[in-house]
N, C-alpha and C positions, 0 to 999 in steps of 0.2 A: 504494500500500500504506500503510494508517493502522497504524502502533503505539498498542499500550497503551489507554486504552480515555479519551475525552476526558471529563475533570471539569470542575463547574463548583461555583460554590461552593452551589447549590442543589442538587443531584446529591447532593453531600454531607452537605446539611441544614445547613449553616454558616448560614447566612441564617436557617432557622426557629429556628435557638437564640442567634444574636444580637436577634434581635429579641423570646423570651423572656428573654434578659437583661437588656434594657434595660425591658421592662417590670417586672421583680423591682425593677428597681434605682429605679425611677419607683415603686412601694408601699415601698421603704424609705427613698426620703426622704422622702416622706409622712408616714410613722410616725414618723422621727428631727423633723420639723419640727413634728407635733402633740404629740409628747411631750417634748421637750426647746426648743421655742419656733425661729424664727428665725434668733437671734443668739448660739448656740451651738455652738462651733468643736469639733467631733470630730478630734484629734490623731489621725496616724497610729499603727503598733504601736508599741512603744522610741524614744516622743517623752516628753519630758520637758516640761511646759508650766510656767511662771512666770509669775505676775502679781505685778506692783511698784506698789507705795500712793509716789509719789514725791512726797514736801511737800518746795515750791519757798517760800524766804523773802518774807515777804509782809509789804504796808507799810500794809497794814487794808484795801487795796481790794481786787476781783475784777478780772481780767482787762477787765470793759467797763468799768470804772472807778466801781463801784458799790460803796458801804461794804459789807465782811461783816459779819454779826452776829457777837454776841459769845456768843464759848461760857462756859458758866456751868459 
């Protein structure tokens, strides 16, 4: 005697609409990467993002050991 009636995740259609969510989700980074470039970090909801300009004391060189120029 079988109970209840056997499911599968395909029975249910789970499968057809994971695999249209992962193609949605393959045209929106598409679209976030042609219009906002590569190297742009989309912060999740109630992130707060900071960038910091940090000048580190310097003795006229560059880090390879190459004169900066001089700001006028």
């Amino acid at each position: 005697m079988a109970r209840g009636y056997p499911q599968s995740l395909e029975s249910l259609g789970v499968a057809e609409l994971l695999a249209r969510v992962e193609s949605m989700l393959g045209e929106l980074r598409t679209q976030l990467s042609e219009q906002f470039g590569a190297d742009v970090y989309i912060a999740p909801v109630r992130c707060e993002g900071h960038r910091y300009n940090v000048k580190h004391p310097s003795n006229g060189t560059s880090r390879t050991g190459v004169p900066l120029p001089r700001v006028l």
